[in-house]
C-alpha positions in Angstrom: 91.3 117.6 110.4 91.1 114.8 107.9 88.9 111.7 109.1 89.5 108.4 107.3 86.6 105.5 108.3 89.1 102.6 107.3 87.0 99.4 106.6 89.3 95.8 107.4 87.4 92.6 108.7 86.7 91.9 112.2 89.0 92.8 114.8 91.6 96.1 114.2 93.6 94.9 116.1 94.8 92.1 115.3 98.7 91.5 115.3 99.1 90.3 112.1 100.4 92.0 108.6 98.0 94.7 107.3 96.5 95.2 110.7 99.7 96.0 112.4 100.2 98.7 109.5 96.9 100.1 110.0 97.3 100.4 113.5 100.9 102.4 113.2 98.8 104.6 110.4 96.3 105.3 113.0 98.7 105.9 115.9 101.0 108.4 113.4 97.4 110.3 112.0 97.2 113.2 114.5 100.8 114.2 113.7 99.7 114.3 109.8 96.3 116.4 110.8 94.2 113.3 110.4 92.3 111.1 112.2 91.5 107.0 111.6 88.4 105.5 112.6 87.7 101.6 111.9 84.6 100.0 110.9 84.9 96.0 110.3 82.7 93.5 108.2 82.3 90.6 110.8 84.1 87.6 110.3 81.9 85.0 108.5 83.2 83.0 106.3 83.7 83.9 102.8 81.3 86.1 100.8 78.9 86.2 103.8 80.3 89.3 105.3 79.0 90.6 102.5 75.6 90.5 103.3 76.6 93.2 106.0 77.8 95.6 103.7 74.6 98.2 104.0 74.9 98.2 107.8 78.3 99.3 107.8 78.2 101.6 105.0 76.0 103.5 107.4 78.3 103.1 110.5 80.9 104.5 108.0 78.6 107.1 107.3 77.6 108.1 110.7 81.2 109.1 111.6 81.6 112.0 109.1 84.6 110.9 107.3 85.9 112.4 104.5 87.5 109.9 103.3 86.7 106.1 103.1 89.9 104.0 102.9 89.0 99.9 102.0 91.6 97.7 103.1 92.1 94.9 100.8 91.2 92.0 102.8 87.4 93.5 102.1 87.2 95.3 99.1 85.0 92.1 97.7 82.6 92.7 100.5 82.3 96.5 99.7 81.5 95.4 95.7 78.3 94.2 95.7 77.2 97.0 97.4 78.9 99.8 95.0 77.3 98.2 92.4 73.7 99.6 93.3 74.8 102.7 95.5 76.4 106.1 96.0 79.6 106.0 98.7 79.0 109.9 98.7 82.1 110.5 99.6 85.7 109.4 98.4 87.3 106.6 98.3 90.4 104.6 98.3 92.2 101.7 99.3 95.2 100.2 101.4 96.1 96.9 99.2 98.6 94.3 101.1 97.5 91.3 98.5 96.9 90.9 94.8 93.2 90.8 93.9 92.0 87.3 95.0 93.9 87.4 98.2 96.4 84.7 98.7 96.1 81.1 100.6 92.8 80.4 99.0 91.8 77.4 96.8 91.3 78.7 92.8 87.7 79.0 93.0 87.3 81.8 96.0 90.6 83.3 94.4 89.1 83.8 91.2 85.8 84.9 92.8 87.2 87.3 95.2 89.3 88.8 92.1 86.2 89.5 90.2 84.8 91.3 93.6 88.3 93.3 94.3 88.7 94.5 91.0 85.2 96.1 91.0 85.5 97.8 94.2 89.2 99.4 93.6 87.6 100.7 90.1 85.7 103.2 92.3 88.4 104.1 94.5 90.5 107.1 93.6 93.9 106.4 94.8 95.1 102.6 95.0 98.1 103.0 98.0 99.8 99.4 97.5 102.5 97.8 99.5 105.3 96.9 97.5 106.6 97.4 93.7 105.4 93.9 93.2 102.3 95.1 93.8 101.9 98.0 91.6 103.3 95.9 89.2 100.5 93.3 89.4 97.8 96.2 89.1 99.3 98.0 86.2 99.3 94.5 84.6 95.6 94.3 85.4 94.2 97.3 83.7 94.3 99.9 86.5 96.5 103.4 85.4 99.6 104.4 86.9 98.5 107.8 88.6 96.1 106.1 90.1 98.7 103.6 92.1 100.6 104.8 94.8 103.7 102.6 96.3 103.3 103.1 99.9 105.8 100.3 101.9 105.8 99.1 105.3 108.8 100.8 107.9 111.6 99.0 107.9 111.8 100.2 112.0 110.1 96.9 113.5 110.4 98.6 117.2 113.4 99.1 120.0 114.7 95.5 120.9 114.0 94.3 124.1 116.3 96.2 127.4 118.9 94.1 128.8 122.1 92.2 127.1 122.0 90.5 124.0 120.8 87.1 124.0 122.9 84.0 123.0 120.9 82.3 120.3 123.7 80.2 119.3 123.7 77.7 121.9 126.3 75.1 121.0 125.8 75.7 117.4 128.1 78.1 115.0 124.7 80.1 113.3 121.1 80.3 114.8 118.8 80.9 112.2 115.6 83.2 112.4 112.1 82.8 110.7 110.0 85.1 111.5 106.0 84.0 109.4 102.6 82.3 110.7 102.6 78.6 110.4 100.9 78.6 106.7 102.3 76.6 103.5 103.4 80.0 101.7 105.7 80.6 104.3 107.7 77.3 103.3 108.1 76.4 107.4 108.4 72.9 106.7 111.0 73.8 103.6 113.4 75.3 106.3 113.0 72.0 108.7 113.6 70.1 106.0 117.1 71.8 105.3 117.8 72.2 108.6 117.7 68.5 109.5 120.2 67.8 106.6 122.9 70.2 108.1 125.0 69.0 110.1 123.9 69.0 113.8 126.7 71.5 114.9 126.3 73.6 112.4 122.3 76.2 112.9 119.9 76.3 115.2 116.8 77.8 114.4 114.2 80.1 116.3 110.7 79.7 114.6 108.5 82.8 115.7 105.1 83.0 114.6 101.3 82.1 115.2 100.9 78.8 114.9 97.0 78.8 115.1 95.8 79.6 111.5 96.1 76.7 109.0 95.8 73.8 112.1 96.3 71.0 109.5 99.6 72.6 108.0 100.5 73.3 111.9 99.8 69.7 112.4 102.2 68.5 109.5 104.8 70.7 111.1 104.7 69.1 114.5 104.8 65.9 113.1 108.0 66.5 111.6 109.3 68.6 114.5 108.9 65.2 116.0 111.3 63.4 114.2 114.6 63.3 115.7 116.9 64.5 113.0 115.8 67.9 114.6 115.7 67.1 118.5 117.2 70.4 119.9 117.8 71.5 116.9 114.7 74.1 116.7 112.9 76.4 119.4 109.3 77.6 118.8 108.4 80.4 120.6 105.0 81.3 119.0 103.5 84.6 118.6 105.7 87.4 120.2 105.4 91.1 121.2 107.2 93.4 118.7 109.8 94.5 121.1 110.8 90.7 121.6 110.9 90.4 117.5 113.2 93.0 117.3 115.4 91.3 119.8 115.7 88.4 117.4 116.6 90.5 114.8 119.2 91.8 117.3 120.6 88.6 118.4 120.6 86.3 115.2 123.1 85.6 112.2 120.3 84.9 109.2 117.0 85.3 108.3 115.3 82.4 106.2 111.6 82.9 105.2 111.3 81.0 102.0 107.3 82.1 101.3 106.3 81.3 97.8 104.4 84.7 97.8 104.8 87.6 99.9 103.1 91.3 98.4 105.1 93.2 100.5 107.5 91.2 102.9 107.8 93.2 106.1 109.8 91.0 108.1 112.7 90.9 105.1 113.1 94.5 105.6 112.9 94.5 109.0 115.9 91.8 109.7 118.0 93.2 106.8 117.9 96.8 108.5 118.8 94.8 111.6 122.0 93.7 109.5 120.7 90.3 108.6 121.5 88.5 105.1 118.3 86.9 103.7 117.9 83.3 102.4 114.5 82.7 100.6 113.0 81.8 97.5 113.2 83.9 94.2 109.5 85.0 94.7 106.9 87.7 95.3 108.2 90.9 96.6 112.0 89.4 97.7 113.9 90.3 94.3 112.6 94.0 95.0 114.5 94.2 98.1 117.6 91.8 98.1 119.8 90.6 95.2 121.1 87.1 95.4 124.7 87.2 96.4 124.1 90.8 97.4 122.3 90.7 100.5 121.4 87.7 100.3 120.9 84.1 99.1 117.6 83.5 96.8 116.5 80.5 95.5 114.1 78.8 92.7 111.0 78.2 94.6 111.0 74.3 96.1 115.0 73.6 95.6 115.1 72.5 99.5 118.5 71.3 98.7 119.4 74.4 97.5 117.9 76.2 100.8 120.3 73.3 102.8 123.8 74.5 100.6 122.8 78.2 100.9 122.5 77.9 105.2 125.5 75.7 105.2 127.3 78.2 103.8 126.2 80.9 105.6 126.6 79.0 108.3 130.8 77.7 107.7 131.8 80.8 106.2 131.8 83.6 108.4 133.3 86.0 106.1 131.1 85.6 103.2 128.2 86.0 106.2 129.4 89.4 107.5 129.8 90.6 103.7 126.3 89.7 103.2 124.9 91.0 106.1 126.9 94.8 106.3 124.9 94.7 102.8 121.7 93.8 103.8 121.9 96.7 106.6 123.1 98.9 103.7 120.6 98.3 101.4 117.7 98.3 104.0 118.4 102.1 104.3 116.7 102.8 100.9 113.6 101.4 102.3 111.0 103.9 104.5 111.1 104.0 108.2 107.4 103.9 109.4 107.3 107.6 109.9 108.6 108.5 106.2 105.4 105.5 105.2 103.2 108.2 107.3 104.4 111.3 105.3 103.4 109.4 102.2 99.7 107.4 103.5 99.1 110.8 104.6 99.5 113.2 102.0 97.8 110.9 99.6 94.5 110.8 101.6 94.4 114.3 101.6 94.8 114.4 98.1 92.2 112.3 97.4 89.7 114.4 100.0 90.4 117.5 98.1 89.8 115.2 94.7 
């Protein structure tokens, strides 16, 4: 059996992006003859995890694995210590963000590149999450056999049991976002366009942790305030898979206009749940939906562009359908989790036996 000591910061199981892929990597191992074992740098602030790096190396190294998989949110912690020292054993990594991260100011981002770049220069297999991705790392240097494309499921989970739910209300559309209350994921960009519809025309459901920029979540209560939107949005905060998939279920459009997403789980996730798209022309979004396609995309910032493309979707409910029945078509070239298994899977072994 293969062992992979996958190294994240602090807690595995966290229910955000990269974790929750882990965690379905490490729940899908034993049916690939594999096995995943975590080992975290603590959560200090940025590089002091760092400092750390000998003591985990050793808890890596005290659980026999063959294989040492660095997920991107530490490969600058790992660098330092590469620098000096033998991993003795192989490595790769699981990248969900360009080197530098993303959400950081322009002196951590170009820090944190310098540190990312050295550690994936040891690794033997770079297992990135999205063309845009690969893209980026071919750009910087790094060869193409050594960059796998290895995608999130499109299979978010079963909706919730029961009927469907009416989202609607009153309205004619009700609008999904599904994204953490940070300024990539343009949250206050879609209240903006909301609140210059007319009031009979969307509702929108927000879903998403609203705990981890509190000054943007601050600028967005404030203008949740305002009553150009009374009863015009419902927050429900962070929410159990099952009850995201129910969303998926029950809405008419997905809007999410992030100014950066690597990968972009939750596009694929609503467009295999028939859903058209409206975001910006950004990140990963152009690999998986094609304006007037399945979807509406947008220059990044034209908020009045954002308000025409929901008022559309939302008054013409022909062009909505088209849009959607080709979302849900398209979202069947993308990997269901278990096909993103096959693939994580037979690279590791691949790069035990290399």
């Amino acid at each position: 059996m293969l062992t992979i000591c996958l190294l994240t910061l602090g807690d595995p199981g966290r229910l955000t992006g990269g974790y929750l892929y882990h965690r379905r990597m490490a729940d899908a191992a034993a049916g690939h003859n594999a096995q995943v074992l975590f080992g975290s740098f603590p959560s200090y602030p940025f590089p002091l995890p760092a400092l750390r790096a000998a003591t985990v190396v050793r808890g890596v190294r005290a659980t026999g694995a063959d294989v040492v998989l660095v997920d991107s949110i530490a490969a600058a912690y790992l660098a330092p210590w590469l620098a000096t020292h033998r991993l003795d054993r192989p490595l790769a990594a699981s990248i969900h963000q360009p080197p530098g991260g993303i959400d950081y100011g322009p002196i951590r981002t170009h820090a944190q590149a310098v540190l990312d770049r050295a550690t994936y220069r040891r690794a033997l297999r770079l297992l990135v999450a999205s063309d845009d991705l690969a893209e980026t790392f071919v750009a910087c240097g790094f060869a193409d056999r050594q960059v796998r494309v290895v995608a999130p499921g499109r299979d978010v989970a079963a909706a919730s049991p029961g009927p469907a739910t009416d989202l609607r209300g009153s309205r004619r559309v009700a609008l999904l976002f599904v994204g953490n209350w940070v300024a990539r994921k343009g949250l206050l960009d879609v209240l903006e366009a909301v609140a210059a519809l007319p009031p009979e025309t969307v509702v929108l459901h927000v879903v998403g942790d609203d705990t981890l920029d509190p000054g943007y979540a601050k600028q967005v209560r404030a203008r949740l305030a305002r009553g150009d939107l009374a009863g015009r949005v419902q927050v429900h905060g962070p929410v159990s898979t099952e009850r995201v998939a129910g969303f998926y279920r029950d809405a008419d459009v997905f809007v999410l206009p992030s100014r950066h997403e690597p990968y972009g789980t939750v596009y694929g996730e609503a467009m295999a749940a028939g859903l058209p798209i409206v975001g910006w022309r950004a990140g990963n979004l152009p690999h998986l939906a094609t304006d007037g396609r399945e979807g509406l995309l947008l220059q990044p910032g034209d908020v009045d562009g954002l308000r025409r493309a929901l008022h559309r979707l939302a008054t013409d409910d022909v062009y909505r359908r088209e849009l959607a029945a080709a979302a849900a078509r398209r979202a069947q070239s993308f990997p269901t989790w278990a096909q993103t298994a096959e693939l994580f899977f037979t690279e590791l072994h691949e790069v035990a036996r290399g």
